[in-house]
Biopython code that builds the backbone (N, CA, C, O; Angstrom):
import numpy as np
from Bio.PDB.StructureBuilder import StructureBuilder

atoms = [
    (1, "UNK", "N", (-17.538, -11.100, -76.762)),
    (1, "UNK", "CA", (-16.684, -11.270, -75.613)),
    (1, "UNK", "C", (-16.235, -9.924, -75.042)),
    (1, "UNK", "O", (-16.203, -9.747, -73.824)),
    (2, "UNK", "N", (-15.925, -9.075, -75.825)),
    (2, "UNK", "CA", (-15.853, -7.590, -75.768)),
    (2, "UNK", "C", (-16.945, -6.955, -74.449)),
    (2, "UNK", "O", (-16.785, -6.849, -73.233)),
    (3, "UNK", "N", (-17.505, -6.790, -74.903)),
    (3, "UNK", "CA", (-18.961, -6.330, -74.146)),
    (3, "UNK", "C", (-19.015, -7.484, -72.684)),
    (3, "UNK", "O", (-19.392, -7.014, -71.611)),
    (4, "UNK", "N", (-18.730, -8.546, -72.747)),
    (4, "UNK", "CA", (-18.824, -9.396, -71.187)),
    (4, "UNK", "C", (-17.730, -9.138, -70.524)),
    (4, "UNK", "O", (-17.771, -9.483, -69.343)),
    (5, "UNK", "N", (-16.663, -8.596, -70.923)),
    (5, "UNK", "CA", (-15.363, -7.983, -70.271)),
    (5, "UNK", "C", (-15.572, -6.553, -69.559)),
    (5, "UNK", "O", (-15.235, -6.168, -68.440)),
    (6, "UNK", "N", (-16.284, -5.875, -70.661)),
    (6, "UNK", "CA", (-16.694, -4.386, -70.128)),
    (6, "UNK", "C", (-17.137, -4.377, -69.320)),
    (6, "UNK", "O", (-16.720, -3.622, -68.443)),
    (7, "UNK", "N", (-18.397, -5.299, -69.055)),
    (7, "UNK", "CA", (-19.352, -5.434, -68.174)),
    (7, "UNK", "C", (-19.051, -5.906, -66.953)),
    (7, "UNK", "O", (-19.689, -5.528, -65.970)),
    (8, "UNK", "N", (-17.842, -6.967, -66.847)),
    (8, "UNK", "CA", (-17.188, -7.412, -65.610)),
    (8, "UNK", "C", (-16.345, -6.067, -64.979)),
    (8, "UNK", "O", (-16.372, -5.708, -63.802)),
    (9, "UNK", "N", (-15.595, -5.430, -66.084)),
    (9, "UNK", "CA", (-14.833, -4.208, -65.695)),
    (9, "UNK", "C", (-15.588, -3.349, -65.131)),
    (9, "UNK", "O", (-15.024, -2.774, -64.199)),
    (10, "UNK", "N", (-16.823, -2.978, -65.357)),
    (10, "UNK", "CA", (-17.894, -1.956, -64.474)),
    (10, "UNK", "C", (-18.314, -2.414, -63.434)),
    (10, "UNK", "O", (-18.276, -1.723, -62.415)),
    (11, "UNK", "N", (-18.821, -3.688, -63.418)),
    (11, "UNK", "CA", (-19.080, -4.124, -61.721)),
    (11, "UNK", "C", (-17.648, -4.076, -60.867)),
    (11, "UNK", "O", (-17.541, -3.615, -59.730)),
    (12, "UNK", "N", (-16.366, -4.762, -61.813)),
    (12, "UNK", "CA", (-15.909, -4.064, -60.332)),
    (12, "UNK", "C", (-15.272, -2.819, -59.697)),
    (12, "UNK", "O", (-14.992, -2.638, -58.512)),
    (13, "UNK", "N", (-15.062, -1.784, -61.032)),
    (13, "UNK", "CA", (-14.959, -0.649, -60.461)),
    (13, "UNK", "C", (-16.706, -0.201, -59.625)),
    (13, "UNK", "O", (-16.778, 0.652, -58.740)),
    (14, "UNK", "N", (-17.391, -0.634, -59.917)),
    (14, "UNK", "CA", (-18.565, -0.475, -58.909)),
    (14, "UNK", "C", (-18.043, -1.283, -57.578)),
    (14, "UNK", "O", (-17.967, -0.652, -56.524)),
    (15, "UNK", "N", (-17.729, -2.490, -57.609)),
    (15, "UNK", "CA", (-17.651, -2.866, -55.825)),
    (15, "UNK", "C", (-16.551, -1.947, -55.363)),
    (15, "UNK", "O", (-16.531, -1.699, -54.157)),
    (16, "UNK", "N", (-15.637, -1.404, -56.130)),
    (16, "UNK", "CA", (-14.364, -0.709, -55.562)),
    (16, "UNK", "C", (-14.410, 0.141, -55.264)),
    (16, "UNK", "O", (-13.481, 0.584, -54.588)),
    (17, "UNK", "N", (-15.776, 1.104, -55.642)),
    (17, "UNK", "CA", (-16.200, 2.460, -55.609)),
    (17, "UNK", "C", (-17.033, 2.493, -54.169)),
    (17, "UNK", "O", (-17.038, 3.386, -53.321)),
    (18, "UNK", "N", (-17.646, 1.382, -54.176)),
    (18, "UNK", "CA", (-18.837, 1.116, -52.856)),
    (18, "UNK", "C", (-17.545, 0.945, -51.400)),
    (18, "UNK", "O", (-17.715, 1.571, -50.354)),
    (19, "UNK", "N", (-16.410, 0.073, -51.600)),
    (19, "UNK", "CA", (-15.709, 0.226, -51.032)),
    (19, "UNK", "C", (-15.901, -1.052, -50.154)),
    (19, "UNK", "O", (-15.705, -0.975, -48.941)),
    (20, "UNK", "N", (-16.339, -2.405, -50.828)),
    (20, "UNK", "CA", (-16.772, -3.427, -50.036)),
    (20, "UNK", "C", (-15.609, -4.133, -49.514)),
    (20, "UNK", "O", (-15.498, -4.625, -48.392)),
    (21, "UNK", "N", (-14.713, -4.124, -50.508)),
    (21, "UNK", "CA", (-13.306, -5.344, -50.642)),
    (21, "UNK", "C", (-12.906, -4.492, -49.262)),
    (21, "UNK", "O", (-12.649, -5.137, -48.246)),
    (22, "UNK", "N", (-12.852, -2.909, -49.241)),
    (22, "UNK", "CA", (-11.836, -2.640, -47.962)),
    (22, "UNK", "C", (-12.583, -2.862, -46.699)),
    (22, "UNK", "O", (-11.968, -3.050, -45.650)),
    (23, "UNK", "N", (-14.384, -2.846, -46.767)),
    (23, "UNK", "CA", (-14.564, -3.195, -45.868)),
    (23, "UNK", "C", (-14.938, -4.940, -45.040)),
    (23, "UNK", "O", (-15.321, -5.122, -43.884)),
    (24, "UNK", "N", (-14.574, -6.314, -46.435)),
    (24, "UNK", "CA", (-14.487, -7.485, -46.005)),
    (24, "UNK", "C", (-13.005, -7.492, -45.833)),
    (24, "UNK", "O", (-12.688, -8.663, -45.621)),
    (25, "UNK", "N", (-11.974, -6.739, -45.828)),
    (25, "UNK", "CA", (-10.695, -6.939, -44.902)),
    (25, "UNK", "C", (-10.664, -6.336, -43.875)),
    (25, "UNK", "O", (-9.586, -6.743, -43.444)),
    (26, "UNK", "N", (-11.133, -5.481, -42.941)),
    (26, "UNK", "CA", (-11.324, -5.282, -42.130)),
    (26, "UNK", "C", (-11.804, -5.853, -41.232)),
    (26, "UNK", "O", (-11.476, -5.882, -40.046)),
    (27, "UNK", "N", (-12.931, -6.530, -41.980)),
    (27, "UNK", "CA", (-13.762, -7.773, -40.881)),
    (27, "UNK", "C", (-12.968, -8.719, -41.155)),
    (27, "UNK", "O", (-13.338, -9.682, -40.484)),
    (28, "UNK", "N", (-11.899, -9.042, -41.891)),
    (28, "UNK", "CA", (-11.351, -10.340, -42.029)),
    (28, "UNK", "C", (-9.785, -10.266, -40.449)),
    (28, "UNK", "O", (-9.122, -11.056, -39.778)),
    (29, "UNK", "N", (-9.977, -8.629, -40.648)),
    (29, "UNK", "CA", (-8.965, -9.209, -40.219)),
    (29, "UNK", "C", (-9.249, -8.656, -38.266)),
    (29, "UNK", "O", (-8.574, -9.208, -37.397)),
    (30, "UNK", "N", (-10.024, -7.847, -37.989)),
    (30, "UNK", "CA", (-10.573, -8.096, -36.935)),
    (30, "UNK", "C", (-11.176, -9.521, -36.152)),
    (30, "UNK", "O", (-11.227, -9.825, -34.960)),
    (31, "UNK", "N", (-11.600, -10.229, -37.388)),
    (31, "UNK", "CA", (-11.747, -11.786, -36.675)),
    (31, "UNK", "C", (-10.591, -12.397, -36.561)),
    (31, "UNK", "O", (-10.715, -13.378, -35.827)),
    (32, "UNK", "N", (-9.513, -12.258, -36.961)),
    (32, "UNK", "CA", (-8.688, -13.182, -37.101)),
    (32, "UNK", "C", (-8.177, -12.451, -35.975)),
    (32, "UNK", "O", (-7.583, -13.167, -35.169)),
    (33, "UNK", "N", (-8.251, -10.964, -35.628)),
    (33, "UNK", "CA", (-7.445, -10.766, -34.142)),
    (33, "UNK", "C", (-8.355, -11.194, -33.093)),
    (33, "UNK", "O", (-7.872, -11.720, -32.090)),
    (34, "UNK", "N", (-9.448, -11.056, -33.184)),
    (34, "UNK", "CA", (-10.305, -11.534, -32.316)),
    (34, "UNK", "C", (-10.137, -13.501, -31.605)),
    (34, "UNK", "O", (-10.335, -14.032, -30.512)),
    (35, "UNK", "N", (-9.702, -13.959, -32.905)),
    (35, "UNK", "CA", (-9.557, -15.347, -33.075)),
    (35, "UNK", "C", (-8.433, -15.828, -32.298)),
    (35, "UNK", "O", (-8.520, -16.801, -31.548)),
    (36, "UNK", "N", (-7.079, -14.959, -32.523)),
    (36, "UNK", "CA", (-5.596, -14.796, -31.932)),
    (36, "UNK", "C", (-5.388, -14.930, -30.234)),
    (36, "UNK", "O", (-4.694, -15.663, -29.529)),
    (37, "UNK", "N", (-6.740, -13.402, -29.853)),
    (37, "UNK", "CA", (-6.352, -13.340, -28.481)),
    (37, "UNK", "C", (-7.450, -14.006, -27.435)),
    (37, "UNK", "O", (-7.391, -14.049, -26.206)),
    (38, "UNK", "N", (-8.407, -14.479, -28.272)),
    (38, "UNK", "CA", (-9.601, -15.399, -27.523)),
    (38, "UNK", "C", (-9.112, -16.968, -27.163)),
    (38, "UNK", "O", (-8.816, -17.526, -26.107)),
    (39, "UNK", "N", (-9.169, -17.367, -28.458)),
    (39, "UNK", "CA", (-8.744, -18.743, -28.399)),
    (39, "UNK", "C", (-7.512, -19.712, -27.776)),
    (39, "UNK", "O", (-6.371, -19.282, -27.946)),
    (40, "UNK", "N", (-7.626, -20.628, -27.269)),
    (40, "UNK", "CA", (-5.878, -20.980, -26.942)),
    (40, "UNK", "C", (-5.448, -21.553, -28.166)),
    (40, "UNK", "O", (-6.236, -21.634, -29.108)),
    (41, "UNK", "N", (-4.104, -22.019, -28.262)),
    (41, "UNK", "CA", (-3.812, -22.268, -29.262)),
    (41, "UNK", "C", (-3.499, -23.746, -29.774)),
    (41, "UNK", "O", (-2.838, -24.084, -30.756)),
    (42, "UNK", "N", (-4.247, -24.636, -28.706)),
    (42, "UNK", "CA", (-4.276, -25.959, -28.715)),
    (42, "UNK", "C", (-6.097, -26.519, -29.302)),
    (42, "UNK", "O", (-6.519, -27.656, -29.511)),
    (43, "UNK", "N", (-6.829, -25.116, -29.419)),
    (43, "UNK", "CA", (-8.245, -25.346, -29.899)),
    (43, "UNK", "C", (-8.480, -24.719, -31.444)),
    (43, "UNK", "O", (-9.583, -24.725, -31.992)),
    (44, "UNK", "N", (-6.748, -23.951, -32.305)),
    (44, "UNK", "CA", (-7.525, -23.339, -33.256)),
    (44, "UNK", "C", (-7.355, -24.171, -34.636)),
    (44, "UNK", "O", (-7.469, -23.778, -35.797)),
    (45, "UNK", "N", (-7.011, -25.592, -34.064)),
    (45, "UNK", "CA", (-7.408, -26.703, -34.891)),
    (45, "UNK", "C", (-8.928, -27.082, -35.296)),
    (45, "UNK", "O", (-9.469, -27.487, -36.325)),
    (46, "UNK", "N", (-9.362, -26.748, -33.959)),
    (46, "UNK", "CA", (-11.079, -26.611, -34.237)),
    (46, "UNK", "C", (-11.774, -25.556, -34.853)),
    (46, "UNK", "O", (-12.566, -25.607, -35.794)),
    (47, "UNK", "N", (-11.240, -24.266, -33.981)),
    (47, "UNK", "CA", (-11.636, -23.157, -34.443)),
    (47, "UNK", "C", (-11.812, -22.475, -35.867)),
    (47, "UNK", "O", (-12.690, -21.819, -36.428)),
    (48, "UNK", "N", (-10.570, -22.943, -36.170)),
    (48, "UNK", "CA", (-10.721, -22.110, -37.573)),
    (48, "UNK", "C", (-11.065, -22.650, -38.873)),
    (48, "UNK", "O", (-11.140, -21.875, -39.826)),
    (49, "UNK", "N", (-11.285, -23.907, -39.025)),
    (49, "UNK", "CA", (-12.038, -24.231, -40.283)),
    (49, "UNK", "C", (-13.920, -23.626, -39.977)),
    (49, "UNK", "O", (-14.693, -23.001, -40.703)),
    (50, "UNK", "N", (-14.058, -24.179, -38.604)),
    (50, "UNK", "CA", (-14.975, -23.311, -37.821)),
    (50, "UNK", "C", (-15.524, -22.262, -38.453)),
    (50, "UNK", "O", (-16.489, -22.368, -39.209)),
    (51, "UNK", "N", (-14.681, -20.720, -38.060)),
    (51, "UNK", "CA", (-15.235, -19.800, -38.415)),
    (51, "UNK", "C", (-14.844, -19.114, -39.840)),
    (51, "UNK", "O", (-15.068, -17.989, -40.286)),
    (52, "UNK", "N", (-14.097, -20.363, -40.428)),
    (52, "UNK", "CA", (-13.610, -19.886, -42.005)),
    (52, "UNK", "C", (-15.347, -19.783, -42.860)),
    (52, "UNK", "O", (-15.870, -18.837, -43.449)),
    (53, "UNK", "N", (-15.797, -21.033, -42.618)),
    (53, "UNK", "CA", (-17.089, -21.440, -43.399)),
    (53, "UNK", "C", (-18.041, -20.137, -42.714)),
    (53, "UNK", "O", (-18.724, -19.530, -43.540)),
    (54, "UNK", "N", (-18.133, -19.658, -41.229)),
    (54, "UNK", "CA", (-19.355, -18.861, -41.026)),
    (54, "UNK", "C", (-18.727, -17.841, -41.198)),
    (54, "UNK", "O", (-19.336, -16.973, -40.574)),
    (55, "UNK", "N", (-17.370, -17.166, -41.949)),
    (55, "UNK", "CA", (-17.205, -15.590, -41.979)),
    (55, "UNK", "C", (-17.474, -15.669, -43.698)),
    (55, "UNK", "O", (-18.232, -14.983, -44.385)),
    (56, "UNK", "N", (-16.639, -16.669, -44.058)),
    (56, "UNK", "CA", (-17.387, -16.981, -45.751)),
    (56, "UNK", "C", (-18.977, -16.846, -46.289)),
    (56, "UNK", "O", (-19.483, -16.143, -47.163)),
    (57, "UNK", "N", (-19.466, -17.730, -45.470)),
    (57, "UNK", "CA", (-20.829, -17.141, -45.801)),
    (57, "UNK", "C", (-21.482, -16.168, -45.782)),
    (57, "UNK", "O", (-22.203, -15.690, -46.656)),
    (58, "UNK", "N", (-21.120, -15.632, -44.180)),
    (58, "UNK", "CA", (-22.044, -14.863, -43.783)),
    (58, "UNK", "C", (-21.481, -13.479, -44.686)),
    (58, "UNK", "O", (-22.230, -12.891, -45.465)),
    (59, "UNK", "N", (-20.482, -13.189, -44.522)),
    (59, "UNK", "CA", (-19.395, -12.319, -45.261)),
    (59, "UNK", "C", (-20.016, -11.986, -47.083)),
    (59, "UNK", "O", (-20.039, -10.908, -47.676)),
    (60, "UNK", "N", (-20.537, -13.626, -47.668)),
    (60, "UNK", "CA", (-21.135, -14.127, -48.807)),
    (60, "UNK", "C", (-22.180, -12.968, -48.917)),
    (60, "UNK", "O", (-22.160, -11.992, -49.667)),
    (61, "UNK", "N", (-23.098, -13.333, -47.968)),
    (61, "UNK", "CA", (-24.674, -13.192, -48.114)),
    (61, "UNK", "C", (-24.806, -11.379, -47.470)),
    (61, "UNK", "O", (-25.795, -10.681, -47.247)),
    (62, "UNK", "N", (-23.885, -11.213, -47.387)),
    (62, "UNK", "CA", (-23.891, -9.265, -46.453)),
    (62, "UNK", "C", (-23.311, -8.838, -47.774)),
    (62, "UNK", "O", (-24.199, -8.401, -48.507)),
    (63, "UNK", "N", (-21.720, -8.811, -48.502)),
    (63, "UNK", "CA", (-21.505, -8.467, -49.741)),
    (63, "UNK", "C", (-22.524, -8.671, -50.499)),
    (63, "UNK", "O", (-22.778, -7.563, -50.972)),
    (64, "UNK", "N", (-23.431, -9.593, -50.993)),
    (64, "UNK", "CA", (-24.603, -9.660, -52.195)),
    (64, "UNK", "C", (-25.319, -8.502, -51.755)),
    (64, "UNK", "O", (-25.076, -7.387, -52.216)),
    (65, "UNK", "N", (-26.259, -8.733, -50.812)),
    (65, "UNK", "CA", (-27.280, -7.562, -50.152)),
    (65, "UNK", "C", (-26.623, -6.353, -49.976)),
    (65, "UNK", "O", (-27.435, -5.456, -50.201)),
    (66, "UNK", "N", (-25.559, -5.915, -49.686)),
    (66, "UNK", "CA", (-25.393, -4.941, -50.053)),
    (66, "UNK", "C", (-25.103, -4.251, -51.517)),
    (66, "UNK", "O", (-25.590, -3.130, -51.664)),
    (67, "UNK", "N", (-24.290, -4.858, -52.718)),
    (67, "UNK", "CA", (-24.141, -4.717, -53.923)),
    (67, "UNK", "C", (-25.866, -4.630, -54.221)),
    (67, "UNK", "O", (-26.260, -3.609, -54.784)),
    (68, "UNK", "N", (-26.634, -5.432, -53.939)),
    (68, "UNK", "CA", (-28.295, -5.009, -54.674)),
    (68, "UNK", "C", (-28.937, -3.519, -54.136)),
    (68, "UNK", "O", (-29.746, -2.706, -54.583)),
    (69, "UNK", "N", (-28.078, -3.649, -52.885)),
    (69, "UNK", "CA", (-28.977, -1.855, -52.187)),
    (69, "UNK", "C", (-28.127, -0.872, -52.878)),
    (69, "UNK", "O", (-28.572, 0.275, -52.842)),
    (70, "UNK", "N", (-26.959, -1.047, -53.527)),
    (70, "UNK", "CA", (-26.056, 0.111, -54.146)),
    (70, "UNK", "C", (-26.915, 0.471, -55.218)),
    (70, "UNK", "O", (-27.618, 1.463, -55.411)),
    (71, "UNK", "N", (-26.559, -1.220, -56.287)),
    (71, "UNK", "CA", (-27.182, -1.227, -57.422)),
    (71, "UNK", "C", (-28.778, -0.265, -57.773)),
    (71, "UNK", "O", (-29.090, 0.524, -58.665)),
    (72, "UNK", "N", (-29.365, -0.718, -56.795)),
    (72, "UNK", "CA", (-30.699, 0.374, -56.612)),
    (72, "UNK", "C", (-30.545, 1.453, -56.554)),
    (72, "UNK", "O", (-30.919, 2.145, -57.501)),
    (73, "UNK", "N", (-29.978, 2.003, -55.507)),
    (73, "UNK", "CA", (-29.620, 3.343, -55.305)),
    (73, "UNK", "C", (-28.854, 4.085, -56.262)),
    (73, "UNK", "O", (-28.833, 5.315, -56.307)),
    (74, "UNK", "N", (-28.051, 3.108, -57.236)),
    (74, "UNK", "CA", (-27.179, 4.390, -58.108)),
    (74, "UNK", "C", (-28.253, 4.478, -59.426)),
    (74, "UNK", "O", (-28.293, 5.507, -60.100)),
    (75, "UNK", "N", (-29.239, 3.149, -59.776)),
    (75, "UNK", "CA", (-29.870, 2.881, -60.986)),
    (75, "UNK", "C", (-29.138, 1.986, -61.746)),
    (75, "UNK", "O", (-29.510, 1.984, -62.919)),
    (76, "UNK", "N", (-27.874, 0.923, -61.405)),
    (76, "UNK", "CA", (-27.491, -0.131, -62.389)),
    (76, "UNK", "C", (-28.218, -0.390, -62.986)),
    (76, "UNK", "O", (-28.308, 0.036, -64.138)),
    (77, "UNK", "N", (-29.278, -1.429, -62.293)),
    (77, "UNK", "CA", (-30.478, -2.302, -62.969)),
    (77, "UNK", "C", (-30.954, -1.582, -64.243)),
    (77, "UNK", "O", (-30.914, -2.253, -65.273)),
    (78, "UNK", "N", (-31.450, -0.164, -64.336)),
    (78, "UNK", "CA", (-31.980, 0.231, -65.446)),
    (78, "UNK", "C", (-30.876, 0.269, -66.288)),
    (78, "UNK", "O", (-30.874, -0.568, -67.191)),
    (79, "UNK", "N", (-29.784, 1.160, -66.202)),
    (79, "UNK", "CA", (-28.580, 1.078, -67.151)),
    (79, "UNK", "C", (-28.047, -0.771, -67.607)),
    (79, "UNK", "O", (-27.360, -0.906, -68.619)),
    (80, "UNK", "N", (-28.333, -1.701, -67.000)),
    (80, "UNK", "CA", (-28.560, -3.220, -67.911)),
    (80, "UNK", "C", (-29.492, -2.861, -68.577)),
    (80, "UNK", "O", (-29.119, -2.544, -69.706)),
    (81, "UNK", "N", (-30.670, -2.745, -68.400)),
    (81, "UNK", "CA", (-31.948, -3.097, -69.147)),
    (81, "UNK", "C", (-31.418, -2.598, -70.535)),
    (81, "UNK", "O", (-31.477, -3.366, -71.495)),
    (82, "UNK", "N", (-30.877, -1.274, -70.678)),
    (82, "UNK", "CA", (-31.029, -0.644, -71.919)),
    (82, "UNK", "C", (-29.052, -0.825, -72.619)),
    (82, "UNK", "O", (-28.355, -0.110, -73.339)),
    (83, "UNK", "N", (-28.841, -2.063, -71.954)),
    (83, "UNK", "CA", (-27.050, -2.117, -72.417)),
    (83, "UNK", "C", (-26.843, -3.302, -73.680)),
    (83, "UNK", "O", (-27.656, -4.187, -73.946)),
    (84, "UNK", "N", (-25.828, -3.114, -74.213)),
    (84, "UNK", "CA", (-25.996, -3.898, -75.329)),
    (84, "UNK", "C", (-25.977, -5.491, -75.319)),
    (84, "UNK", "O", (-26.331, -6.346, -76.130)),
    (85, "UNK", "N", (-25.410, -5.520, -74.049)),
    (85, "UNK", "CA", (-25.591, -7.127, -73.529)),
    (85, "UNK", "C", (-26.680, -8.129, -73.752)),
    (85, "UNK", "O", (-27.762, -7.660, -73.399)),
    (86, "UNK", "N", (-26.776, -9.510, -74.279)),
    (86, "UNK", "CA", (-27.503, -10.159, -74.555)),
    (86, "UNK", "C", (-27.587, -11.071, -73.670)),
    (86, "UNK", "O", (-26.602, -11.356, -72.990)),
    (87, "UNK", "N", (-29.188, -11.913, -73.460)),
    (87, "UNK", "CA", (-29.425, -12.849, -72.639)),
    (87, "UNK", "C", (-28.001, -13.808, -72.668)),
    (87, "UNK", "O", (-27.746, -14.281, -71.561)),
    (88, "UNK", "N", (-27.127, -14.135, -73.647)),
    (88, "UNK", "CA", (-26.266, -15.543, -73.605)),
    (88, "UNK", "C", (-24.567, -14.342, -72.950)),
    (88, "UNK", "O", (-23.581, -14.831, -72.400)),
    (89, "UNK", "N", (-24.732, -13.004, -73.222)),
    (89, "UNK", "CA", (-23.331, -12.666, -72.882)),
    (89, "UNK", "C", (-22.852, -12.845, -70.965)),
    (89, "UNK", "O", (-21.828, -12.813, -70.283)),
    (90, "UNK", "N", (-24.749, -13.086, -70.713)),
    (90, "UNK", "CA", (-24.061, -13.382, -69.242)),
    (90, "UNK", "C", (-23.747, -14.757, -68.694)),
    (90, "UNK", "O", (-23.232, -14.877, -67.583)),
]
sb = StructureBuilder()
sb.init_structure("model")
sb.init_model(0)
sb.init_chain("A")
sb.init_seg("    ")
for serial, (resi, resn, name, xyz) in enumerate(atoms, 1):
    if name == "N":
        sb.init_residue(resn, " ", resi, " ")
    sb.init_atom(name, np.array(xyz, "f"), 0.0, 1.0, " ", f" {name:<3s}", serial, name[0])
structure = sb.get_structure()
C-alpha cells in the first residue's frame, strides 16, 4: 500500500509541476464569465447543465493528452517500467 501512495504522490506533484489544475481553472472560470455575460438569465437553466457535461469532457480528454505528452517528454513511462510497483498495486 506504501508504494501505491508514493506513486499517487508523484503523479500529482507531476500534474502540479505541469501546471494543469491552474490551467483547468482558468478555463473554468473564463467559461463561466463567458456564460454570465452571453446568456440571459432566464436560459441558464438550459445552459448550464449544457456546458457542464461539454467543459467536463472536453476539459477530460485535453488534461489526459496532455499528461501522456509530459509523461513522454520527461521519460515517466520508463521510470514505471523499472519501479517497484506490481501489476495488482495499480
Amino acid at each position: 500500500m506504501k508504494r501505491l501512495l508514493a506513486a499517487m504522490k508523484l503523479d500529482f506533484l507531476l500534474q502540479v509541476r505541469t501546471q494543469l489544475y491552474t490551467i483547468g481553472l482558468v478555463v473554468a472560470v473564463v467559461i463561466a464569465g463567458a456564460l454570465a455575460w452571453l446568456a440571459d438569465p432566464e436560459q441558464l437553466t438550459t445552459y448550464v447543465p449544457t456546458l457542464m457535461l461539454l467543459v467536463i469532457g472536453g476539459s477530460t480528454l485535453l488534461y489526459v493528452a496532455a499528461m501522456i505528452l509530459f509523461e513522454k517528454e520527461q521519460g515517466t513511462l520508463n521510470a514505471l517500467i523499472v519501479s517497484p510497483l506490481t501489476f495488482f498495486s495499480w
